[in-house]
C-alpha positions as CSV (number, residue, x, y, z in Angstrom):
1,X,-2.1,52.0,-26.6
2,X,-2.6,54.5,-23.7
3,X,0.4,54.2,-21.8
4,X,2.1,50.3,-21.0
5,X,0.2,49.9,-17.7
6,X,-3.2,49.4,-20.0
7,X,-1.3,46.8,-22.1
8,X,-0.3,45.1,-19.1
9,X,-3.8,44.9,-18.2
10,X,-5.1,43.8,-21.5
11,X,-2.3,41.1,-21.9
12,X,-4.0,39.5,-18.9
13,X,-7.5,38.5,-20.7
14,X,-6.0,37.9,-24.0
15,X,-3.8,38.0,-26.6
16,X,-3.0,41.9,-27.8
17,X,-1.4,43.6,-30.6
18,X,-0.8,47.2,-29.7
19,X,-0.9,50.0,-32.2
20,X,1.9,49.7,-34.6
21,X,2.3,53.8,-36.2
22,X,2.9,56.1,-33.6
23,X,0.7,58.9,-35.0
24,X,-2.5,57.1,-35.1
25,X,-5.3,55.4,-32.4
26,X,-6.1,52.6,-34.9
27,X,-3.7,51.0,-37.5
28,X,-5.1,50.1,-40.9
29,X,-7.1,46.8,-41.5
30,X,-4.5,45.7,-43.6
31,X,-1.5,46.4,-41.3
32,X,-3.1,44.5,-38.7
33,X,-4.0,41.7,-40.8
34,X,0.0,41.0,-42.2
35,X,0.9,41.9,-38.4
36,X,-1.0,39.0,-37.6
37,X,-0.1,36.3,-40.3
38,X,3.7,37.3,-39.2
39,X,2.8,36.3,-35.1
40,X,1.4,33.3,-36.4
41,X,3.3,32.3,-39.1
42,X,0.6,32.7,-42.2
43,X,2.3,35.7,-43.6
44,X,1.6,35.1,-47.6
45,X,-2.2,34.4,-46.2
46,X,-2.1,37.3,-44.7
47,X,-0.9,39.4,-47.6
């Protein structure tokens, strides 16, 4: 994510998981996919 004022933005039309690693523009598939069963509580369907 850019900067917190474009994640501000892009809360506002839906839901958003910024980029978790630091030194990347795009997390992995598969980080993004666990990141996701955590939020919403499918975690081992995730994995």
């Amino acid at each position: 994510m850019p900067d917190r004022a474009a994640y501000d933005r892009l809360t506002q039309i839906a839901p958003t998981i910024p980029v978790m690693a630091t030194d990347t523009v795009t997390d992995s598939w598969q980080d993004v996919m666990t990141t996701a069963g955590r939020i919403f509580g499918k975690q081992q369907q995730a994995e």
